[in-house]
Every structure is written in structure tokens, then in C-alpha cells.
C-alpha positions as CSV (number, residue, x, y, z in Angstrom):
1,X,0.0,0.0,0.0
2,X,2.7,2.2,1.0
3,X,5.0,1.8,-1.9
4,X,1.9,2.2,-4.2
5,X,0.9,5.4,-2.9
6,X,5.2,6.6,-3.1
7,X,4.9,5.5,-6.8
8,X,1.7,7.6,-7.2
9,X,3.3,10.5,-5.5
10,X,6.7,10.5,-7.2
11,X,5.1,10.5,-10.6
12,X,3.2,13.3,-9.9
13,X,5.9,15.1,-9.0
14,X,7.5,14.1,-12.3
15,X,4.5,15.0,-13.8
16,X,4.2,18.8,-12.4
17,X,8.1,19.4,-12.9
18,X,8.1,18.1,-16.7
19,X,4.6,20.3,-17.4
20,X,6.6,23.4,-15.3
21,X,9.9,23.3,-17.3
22,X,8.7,21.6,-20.7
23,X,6.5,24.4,-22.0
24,X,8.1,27.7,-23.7
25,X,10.2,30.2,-21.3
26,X,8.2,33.4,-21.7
27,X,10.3,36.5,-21.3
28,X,7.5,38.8,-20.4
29,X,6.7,40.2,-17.4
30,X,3.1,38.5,-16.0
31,X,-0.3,40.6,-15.9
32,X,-0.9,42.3,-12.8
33,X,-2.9,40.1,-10.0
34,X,-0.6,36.3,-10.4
35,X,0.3,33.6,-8.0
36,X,3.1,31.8,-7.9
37,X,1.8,28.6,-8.8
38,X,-1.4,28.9,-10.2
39,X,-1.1,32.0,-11.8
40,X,-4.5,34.0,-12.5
41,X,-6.5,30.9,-12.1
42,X,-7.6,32.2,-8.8
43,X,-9.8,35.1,-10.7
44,X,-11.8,32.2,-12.3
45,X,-12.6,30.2,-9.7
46,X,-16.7,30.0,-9.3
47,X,-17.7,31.5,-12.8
48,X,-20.2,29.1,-14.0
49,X,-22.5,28.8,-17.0
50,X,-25.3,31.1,-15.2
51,X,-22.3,34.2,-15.4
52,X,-20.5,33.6,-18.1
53,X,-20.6,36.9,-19.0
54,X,-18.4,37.5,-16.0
55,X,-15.5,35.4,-17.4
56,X,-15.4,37.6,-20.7
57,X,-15.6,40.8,-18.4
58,X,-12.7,39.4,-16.4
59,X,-11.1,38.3,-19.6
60,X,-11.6,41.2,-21.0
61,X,-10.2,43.4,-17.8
62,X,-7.1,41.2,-17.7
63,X,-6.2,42.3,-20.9
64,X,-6.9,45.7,-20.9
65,X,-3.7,47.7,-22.0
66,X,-4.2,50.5,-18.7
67,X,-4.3,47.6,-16.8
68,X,-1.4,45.7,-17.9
69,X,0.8,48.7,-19.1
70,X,1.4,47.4,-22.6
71,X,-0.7,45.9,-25.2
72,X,1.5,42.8,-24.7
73,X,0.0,40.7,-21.7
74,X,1.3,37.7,-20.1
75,X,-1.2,35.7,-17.9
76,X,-0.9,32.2,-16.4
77,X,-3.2,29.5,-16.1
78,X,-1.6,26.5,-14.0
79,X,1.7,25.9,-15.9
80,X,-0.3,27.3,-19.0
81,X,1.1,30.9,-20.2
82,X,-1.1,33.3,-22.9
83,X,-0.1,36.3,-24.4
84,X,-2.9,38.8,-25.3
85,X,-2.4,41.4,-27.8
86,X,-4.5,44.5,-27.1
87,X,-3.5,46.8,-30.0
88,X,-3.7,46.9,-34.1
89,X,-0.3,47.4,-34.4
90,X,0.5,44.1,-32.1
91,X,-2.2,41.7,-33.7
92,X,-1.8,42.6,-36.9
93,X,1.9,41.2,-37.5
94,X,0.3,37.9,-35.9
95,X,-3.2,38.0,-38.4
96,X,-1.0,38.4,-41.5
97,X,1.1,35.5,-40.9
98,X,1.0,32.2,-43.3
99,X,2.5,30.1,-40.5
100,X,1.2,31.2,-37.3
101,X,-2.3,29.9,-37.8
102,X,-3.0,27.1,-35.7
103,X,-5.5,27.4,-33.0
104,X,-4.4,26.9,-28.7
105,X,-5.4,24.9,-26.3
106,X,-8.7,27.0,-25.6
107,X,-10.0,25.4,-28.3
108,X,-9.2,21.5,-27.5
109,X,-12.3,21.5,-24.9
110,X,-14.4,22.0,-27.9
111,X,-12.8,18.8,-29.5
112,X,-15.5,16.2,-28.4
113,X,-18.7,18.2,-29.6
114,X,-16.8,19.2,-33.1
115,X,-14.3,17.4,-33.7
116,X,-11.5,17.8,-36.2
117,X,-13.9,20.7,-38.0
118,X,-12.4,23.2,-39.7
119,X,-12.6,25.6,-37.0
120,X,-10.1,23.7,-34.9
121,X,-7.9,21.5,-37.5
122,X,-4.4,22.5,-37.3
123,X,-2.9,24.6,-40.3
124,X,-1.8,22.0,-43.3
125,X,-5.6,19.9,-42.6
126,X,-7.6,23.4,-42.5
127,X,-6.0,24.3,-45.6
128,X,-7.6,20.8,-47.3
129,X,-11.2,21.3,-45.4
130,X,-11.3,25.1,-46.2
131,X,-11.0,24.8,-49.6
132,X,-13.3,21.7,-49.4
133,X,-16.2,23.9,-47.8
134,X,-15.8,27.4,-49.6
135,X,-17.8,26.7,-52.5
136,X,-21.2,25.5,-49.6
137,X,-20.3,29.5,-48.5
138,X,-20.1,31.6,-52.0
139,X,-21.8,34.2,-52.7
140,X,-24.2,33.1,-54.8
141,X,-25.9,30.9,-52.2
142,X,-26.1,33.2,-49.8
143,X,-28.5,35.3,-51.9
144,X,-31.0,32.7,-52.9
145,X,-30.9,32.4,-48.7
146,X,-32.3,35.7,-48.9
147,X,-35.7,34.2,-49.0
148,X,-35.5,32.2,-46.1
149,X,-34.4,34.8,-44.1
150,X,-37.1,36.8,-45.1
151,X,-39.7,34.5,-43.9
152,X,-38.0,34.3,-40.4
153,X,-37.4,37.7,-40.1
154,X,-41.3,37.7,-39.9
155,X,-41.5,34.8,-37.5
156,X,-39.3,36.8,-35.0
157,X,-41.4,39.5,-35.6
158,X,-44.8,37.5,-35.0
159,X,-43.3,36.0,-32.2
160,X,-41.9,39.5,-30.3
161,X,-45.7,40.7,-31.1
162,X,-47.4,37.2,-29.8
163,X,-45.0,37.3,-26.5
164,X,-43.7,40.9,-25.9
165,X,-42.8,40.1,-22.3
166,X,-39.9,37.5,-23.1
167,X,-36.5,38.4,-23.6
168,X,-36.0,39.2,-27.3
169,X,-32.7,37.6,-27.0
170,X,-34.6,34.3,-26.7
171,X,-36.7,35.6,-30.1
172,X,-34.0,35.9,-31.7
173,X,-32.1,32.6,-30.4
174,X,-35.2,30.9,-32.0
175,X,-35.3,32.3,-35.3
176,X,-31.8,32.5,-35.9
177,X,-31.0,28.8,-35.4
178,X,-34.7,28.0,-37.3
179,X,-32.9,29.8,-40.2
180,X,-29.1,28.2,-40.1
181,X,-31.0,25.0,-40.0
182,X,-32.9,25.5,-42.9
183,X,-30.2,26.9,-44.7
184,X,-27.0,24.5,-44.2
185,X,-29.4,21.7,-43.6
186,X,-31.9,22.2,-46.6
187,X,-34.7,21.3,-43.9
188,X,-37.5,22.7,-44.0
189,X,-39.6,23.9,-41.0
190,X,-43.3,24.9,-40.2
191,X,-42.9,26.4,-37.3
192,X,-40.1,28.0,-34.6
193,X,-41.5,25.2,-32.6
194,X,-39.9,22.3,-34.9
195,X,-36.8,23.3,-34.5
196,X,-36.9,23.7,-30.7
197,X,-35.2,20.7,-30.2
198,X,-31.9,21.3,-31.8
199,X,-32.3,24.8,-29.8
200,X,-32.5,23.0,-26.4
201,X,-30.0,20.4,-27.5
202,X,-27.6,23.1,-28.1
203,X,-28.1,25.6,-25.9
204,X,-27.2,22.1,-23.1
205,X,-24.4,21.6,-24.7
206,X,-22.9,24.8,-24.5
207,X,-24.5,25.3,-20.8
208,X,-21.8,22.3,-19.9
209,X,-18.7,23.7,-21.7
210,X,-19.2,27.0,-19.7
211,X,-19.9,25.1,-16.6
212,X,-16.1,23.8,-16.6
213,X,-14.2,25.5,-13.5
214,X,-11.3,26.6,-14.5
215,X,-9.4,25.4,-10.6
216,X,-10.2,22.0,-11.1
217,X,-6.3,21.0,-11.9
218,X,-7.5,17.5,-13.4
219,X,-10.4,18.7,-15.5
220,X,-8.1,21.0,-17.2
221,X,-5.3,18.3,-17.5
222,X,-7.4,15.3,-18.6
223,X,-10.2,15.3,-21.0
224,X,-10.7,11.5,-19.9
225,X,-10.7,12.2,-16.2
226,X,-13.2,15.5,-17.4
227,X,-15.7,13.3,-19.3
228,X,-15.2,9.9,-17.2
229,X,-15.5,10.8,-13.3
230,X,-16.9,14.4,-13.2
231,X,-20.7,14.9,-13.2
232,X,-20.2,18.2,-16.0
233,X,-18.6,15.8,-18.2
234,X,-20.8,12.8,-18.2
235,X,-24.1,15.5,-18.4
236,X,-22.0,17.1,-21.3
237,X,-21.2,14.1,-23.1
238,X,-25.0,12.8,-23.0
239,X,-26.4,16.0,-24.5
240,X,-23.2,16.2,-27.4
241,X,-24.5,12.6,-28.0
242,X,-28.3,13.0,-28.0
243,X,-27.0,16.6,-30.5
244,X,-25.4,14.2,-32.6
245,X,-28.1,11.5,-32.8
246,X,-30.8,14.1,-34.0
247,X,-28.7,15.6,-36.6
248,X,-27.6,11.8,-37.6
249,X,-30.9,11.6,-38.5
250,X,-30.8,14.4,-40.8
251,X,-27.3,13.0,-42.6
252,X,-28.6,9.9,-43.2
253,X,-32.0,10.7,-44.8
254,X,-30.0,13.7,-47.3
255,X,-27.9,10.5,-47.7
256,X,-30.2,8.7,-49.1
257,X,-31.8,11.3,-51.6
258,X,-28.4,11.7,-53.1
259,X,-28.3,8.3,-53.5
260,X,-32.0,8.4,-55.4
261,X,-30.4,11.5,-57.6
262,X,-31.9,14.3,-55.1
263,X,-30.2,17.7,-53.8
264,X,-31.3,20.8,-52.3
265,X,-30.1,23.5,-54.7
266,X,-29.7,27.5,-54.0
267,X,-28.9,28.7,-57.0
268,X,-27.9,26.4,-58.7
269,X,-25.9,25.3,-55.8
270,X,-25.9,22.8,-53.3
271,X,-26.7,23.4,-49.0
272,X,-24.1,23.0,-46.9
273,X,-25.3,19.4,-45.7
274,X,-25.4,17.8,-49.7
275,X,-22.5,19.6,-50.0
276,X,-20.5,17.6,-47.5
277,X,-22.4,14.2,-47.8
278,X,-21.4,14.3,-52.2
279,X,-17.8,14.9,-51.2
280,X,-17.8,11.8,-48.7
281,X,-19.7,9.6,-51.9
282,X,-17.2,11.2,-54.7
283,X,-14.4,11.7,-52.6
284,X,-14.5,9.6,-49.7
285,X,-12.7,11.8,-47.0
286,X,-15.1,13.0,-45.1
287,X,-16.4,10.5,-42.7
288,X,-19.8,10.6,-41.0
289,X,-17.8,11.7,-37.4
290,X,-16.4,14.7,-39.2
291,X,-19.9,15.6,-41.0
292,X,-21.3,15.8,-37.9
293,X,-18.2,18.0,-36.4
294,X,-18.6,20.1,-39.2
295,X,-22.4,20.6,-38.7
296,X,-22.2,21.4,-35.3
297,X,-19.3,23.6,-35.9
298,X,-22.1,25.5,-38.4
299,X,-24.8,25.3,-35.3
300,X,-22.8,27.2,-33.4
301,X,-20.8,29.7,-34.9
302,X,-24.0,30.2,-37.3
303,X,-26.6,31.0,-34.4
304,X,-24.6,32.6,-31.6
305,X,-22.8,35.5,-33.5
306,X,-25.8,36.4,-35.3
307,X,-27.7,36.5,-32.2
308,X,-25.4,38.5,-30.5
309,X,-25.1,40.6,-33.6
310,X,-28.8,41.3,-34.0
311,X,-29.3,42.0,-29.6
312,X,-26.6,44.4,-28.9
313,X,-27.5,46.2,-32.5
314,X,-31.6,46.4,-31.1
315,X,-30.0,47.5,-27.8
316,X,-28.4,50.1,-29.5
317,X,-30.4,51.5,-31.4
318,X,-33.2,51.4,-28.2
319,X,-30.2,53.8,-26.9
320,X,-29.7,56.2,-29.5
321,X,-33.0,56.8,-31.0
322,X,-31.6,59.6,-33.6
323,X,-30.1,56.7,-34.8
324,X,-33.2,54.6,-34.9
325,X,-35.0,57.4,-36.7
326,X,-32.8,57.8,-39.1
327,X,-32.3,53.6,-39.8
328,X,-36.0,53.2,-40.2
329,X,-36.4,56.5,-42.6
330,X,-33.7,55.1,-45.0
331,X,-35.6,51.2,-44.6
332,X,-39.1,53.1,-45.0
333,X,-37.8,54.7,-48.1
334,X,-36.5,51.9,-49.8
335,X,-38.0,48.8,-48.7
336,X,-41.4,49.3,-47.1
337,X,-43.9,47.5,-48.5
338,X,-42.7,45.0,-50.9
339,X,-40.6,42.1,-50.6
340,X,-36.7,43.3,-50.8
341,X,-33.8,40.9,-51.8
342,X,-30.4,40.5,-50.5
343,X,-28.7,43.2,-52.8
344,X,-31.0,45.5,-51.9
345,X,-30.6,44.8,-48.3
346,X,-27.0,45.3,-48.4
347,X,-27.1,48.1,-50.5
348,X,-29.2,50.1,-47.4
349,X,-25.6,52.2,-46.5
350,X,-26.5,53.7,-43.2
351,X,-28.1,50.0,-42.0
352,X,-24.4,48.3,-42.8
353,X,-22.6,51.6,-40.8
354,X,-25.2,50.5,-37.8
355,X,-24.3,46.8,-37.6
356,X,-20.9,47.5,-38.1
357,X,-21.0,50.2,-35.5
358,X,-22.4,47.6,-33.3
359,X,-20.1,44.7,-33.9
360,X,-17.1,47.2,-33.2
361,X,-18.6,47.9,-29.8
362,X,-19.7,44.5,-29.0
363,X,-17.9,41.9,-31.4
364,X,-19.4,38.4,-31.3
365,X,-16.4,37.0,-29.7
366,X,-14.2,38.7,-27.0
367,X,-10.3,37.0,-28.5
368,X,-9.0,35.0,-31.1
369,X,-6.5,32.8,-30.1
370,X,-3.7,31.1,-32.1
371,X,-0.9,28.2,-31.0
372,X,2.7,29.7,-32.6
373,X,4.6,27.5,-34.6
374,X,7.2,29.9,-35.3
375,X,8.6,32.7,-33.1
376,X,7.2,36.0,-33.2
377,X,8.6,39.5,-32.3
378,X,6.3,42.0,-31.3
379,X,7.1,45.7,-30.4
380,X,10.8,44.0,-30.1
381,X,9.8,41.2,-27.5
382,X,10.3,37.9,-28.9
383,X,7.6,35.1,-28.0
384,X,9.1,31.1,-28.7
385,X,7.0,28.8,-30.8
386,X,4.6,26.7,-28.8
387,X,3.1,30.1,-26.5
388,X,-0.8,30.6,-26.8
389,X,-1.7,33.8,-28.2
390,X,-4.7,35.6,-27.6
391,X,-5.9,38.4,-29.9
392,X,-7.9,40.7,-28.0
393,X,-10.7,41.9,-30.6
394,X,-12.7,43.7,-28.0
395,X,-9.5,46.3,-27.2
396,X,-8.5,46.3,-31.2
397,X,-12.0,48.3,-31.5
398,X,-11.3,50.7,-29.0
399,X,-7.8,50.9,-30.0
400,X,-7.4,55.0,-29.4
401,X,-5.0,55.0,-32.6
402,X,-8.6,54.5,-35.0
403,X,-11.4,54.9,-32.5
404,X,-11.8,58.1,-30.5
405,X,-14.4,58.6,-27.9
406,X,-14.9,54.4,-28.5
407,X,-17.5,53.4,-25.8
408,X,-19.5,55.8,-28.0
409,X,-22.3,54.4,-30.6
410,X,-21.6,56.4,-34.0
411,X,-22.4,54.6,-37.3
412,X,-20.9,57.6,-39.0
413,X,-17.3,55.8,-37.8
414,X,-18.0,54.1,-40.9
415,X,-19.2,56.6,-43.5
416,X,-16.7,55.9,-46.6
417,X,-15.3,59.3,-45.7
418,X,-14.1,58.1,-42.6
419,X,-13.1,55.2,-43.2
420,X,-11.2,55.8,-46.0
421,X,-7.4,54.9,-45.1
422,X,-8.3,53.5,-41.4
423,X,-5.9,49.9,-40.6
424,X,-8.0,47.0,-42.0
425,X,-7.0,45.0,-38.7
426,X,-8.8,47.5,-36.8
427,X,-12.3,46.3,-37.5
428,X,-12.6,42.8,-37.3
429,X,-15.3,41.0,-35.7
430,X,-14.8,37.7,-37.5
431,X,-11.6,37.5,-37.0
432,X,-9.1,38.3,-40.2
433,X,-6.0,36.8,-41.8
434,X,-6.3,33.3,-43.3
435,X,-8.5,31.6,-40.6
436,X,-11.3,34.5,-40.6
437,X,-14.6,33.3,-40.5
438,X,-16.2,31.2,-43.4
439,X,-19.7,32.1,-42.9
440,X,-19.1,36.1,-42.3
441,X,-21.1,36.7,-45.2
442,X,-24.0,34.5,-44.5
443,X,-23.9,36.4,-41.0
444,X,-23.7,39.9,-42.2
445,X,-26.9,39.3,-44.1
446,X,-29.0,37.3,-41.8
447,X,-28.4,40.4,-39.5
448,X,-29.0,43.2,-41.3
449,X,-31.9,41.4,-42.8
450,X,-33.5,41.1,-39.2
451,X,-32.7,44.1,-38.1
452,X,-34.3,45.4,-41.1
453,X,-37.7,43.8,-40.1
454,X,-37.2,44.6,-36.4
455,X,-36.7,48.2,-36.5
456,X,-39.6,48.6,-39.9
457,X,-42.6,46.7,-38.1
458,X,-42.0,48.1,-34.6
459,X,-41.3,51.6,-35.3
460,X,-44.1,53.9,-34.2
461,X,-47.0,52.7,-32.4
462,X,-44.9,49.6,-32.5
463,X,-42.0,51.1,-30.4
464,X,-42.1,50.2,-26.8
465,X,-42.3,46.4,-27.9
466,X,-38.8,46.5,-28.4
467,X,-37.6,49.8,-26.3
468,X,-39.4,48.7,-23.5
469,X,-36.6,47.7,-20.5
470,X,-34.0,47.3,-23.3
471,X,-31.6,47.6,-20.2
472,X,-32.9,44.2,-19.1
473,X,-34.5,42.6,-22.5
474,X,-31.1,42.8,-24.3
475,X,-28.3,41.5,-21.8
């Protein structure tokens, strides 16, 4: 017994020494507020699912270049280290490199829900599935899409009117995963309620990623220890399983209309879902594991963004309502009362400056992060292949250089006037550089197309629908 446990003892110690001195030797000073052991873990410990929020704030504060006294941070997680960049002029020598591509360690915890999808791959197997997927995301298809998010644009509007008091948050939840569904999937819905499922299934899954506490040393070591003796991990590997069997369902019957000679076509183009299953029958290299990685990667990046797009720009314009005026004059003017397609949606030039405005102010995701494989030299300090690097996207858009006054809501930021000549790497809410998002586009327009509808049908009389406690309906 005794000589058992001195075996278990000494190869933890092993352990701990090898993951202390085996990861890159940082040279930069650490981020205000670290231990000696542990690092900034301590700030973590009890955010949960319920107050996520509160991890991005923290996140977010961490990171902040007053704070640190740089826009190069260095923070510590166990024997983990991340660098955040908190400037243009930092992350955008790391967003236009070739090599430095690959994704960190944030991202492995996501590996069991979507596997090796194109959002995590590393570099040379992302190159291969990028190119694989583009054509499911060209322009083209995303205008016949137009009409699909026409029709939902009035479901969330019916469904604000039917049920004023609930969150329009949750509206908007509805509808926009109703519409990536319909899109990517080529499945058609009756009702907000039909899709429901796929809603609830997500929104568990997710509820059990953000539910992982960051102090819990052998959750964050052990994906097996995570998913095998924790409660979190067997509750979140039930709901990525029951995820997985409903949209199996869905693979295997577009599976067999391909096999009878059927596809869904946009345009003269294929959804996402025949997309994928016709390159695993011509192709065979994309197995039924990574179709399902791949749709669940679309699920989540397709739905959340846009949701959080759409809320903070509602919220916004409930704030400023010159600015609201003047959105629904120009969408009165040239859209009111007929149907309107996706050119003429994107052609509506004061709209696009308010969703922009909105996603510098709020963009969908707080950081980027990227694993170097080369070294890097940034304002002369030299970080070694292997660090984490975070790019802080939430400070880029308030970077002073570009953004005066920046916790102030001004579409006019955006006029072409001003922003003729401005740093492309200062406005980037999808990220930029060779891993930017794929479905940007197909984001951009759902957005601005429900927006659109929001702002037209409850303008007016209509008003206090959506103004009504947007301090509370919007958060």
C-alpha cells in the first residue's frame, strides 16, 4: 500500500516538474494580480454557465492595456502561459502570418462536440477542409438564402408581437437557429417550434462547456478524467451525444436522396449538408464523425454571433434613437412595403454603418487565439514557438490609434469618408488573416436582414415592444 501510494506520489511530481519546465520560457513580465503557482486561475474560480458573462468581463479586464501597461500581456493559467495582444499594431503582424495559424489549447475543450472541424484542425488539414467547404459559403448561395431569411425575419417578428414580455434575446435565439437549420441543412420547418429541439440540445451543450471551473487542476489536464469521473462531463457528453443522434438523422435521410439522384439546390448550388455528404460519396474523405463535427461547428458559430449581432445592435439603437429614426427613414424609403432581396438589403448604406458600428462595440467573440509555430517579435519582445496567443478583438475596437471617444455608438465611424485609409485590422469582428470566419457573409446578411424587419414593423406605435426595458430585455 505504501509503496503504491510513493509511486503515485513520485510520478506526480514528475508530472508537475516536466509540465513546469517543458513548455516555452516566456520573457515577459506576467499581468498584474498572479500567484506563484497557479497563476491568474484564482480570478476564475466560481464563474459558471449562469455568469459567463463574467469570465469575458474578467477576460476582458485582464487584458486591458491600462491595466497591464502594454498591449502585450502575459497571464498564467496552472503551468499554462497566454499572451494577449490589445492593439492593431500588435495583432496585426500575428493575423498576417501564413505560418502562425494554428488554434491553442482553448480550443481543444471543444474537441468532443466538433471534432476535427475546420474551426479547430491544425494549419496544413484546415487548408484541405477550407478549400473543401468554400464553395457550400459563395456568394451566390447566400442570396437565394435571402428568401429564407425573409420569412423568419417575420416569424421573429410575429413572435416578439405574440410574446412581448420575453426576452427578445430568446426571439432571436429561436429564429436564428430556425434559419441556419434551414439553410446549411436544406430542412425545411413549419414552425419555430420544430426546430426547438436542436435549440434546447444546443443551448445544453454549450450550458456544460461554460460550466467547466477553471481550478479544477485534473479537468483541465485530462479530457478522460473530465468526461469519465466528473458529473459536468458525463451530463456534457450525454447532450453532445443526443446533438449528434438528432442531426444523424438528418445525414442519413439527405444521404439517401443523393443516392436516389436528389439535392437541395440555392442557385444552382448545393446546401451546406449535400455539400458535404457528395464529397464523402465522390471523394471519400469526409467520414460521417467529421460531417457531424462540421455541422455542429455550423450550429454554433451560425446561431450565436448572429444572435449576438442582432441583440446588442436592437439594444443600441433602443439607446440612441436619432439613430433609430434615421435607420427606419432610410428602410421606409426603400424597402417598405414589398418584398426586398439581399442586394437590396446590403445596399441600405446607413443599416451596414449601424451593424458594423455595433459589432465594433460589442464583437461576437471577445479573443482570437492562435498556438505559434514559429517565433514571433512583437514591439521588439520575442515570444518562442509553442506560446498561446490571444488576440484581444474587444480592445483592437477601441484601439485609441482608429477609435476616439470608442464606448460611443456612431455609425458615422463608418461613413466611406471616414473610413477611408483606417488599418484594415482595426475592425474585425470575425476574426481576419487566413483563418477569418467562413460564414461572415451568410452572417452579415442574416443580420441586417432582421434588423431590417425589427426596426420597420415596430417603429411607431410599435415602439415600446422593443424599447421597452431594453436595459434588461437585451443582456
Amino acid at each position: 500500500m505504501l509503496i503504491g501510494l510513493g509511486v503515485v506520489a513520485v510520478a506526480v511530481i514528475l508530472f508537475l516538474t516536466w509540465k513546469l519546465f517543458s513548455g516555452p520560457q516566456i520573457r515577459i513580465p506576467l499581468t498584474p494580480g498572479s500567484k506563484s503557482f497557479y497563476g491568474h486561475v484564482h480570478l476564475f474560480n466560481g464563474i459558471t454557465a449562469a455568469d459567463k458573462y463574467k469570465y469575458d468581463e474578467l477576460f476582458i479586464n485582464l487584458s486591458d492595456p491600462k491595466f497591464v501597461g502594454s498591449a502585450i500581456g502575459h497571464l498564467k493559467m496552472w503551468f499554462a502561459s497566454e499572451i494577449t495582444l490589445s492593439s492593431v499594431k500588435t495583432a496585426e503582424i500575428l493575423f498576417k502570418s501564413r505560418t502562425n495559424v494554428d488554434k491553442s489549447y482553448q480550443y481543444n475543450e471543444f474537441t468532443r462536440w466538433l471534432k476535427d472541424s475546420v474551426l479547430i484542425l491544425p494549419h496544413k488539414a484546415w487548408h484541405t477542409r477550407r478549400k473543401q467547404l468554400t464553395p457550400a459559403f459563395h456568394f451566390a448561395v447566400m442570396e437565394n438564402f435571402d428568401t429564407i431569411m425573409k420569412e423568419d425575419s417575420q416569424l421573429l417578428v410575429q413572435a416578439i408581437k405574440q410574446d412581448p414580455t420575453r426576452p427578445v434575446v430568446q426571439h432571436i435565439l429561436d429564429v436564428t437557429l430556425h434559419t441556419i437549420i434551414e439553410t446549411s441543412f436544406g430542412t425545411s420547418f413549419k414552425s419555430l417550434n420544430e426546430s426547438k429541439p436542436y435549440l434546447d440540445a444546443t443551448s445544453k451543450v454549450l450550458h456544460y462547456l461554460w460550466s467547466r471551473n477553471v481550478m479544477d487542476f485534473l479537468s483541465s489536464c485530462s479530457q478522460w478524467y473530465y468526461y469519465n469521473v466528473t458529473s459536468n462531463g458525463k451530463l456534457e457528453a450525454q447532450a453532445i451525444n443526443d446533438l449528434n443522434a438528432m442531426l444523424m438523422i438528418l445525414v442519413r435521410d439527405r444521404k439517401k436522396e443523393l443516392a436516389s439522384g436528389e439535392t437541395r439546390l440555392y442557385n444552382g448550388r448545393k446546401s451546406f449538408l449535400d455539400h458535404m455528404v457528395e464529397l464523402q460519396a465522390l471523394e471519400g474523405n469526409l467520414t460521417d464523425e467529421q460531417i457531424l463535427g462540421e455541422s455542429n461547428a455550423i450550429l454554433l458559430a451560425g446561431h450565436e454571433t448572429t444572435t449576438a449581432s442582432v441583440s446588442w445592435t436592437l439594444y443600441y439603437l433602443c439607446k440612441n434613437p436619432e439613430v433609430q429614426q434615421r435607420l427606419y427613414e432610410e428602410i421606409d424609403e426603400k424597402l417598405a412595403g414589398r418584398p426586398f432581396s439581399a442586394l437590396e438589403v446590403t445596399s441600405l448604406v446607413y443599416l451596414n454603418m449601424v451593424v458594423k458600428e455595433s459589432l465594433r462595440i460589442q464583437p461576437p467573440i471577445t479573443f482570437v487565439a492562435r498556438k505559434l509555430t514559429e517565433t514571433l517579435t512583437v514591439d521588439g519582445l520575442t515570444i518562442p514557438p509553442g506560446t498561446d496567443v490571444d488576440i484581444m478583438l474587444y480592445w483592437l475596437h477601441r484601439d485609441p490609434e482608429f477609435w476616439p471617444e470608442p464606448e460611443k455608438f456612431d455609425p458615422e465611424r463608418f461613413s466611406t469618408e471616414n473610413s477611408r485609409g483606417r488599418n484594415p485590422y482595426a475592425f474585425v469582428p470575425f476574426s481576419a488573416g487566413p483563418r477569418n470566419c467562413i460564414g461572415q457573409r451568410f452572417a452579415s446578411l442574416e443580420s441586417r436582414i432582421l434588423v431590417a424587419a425589427v426596426i420597420y414593423n415596430f417603429k411607431g406605435h410599435h415602439n415600446s415592444a422593443v424599447r421597452g426595458g431594453s436595459e434588461k430585455r437585451f443582456d
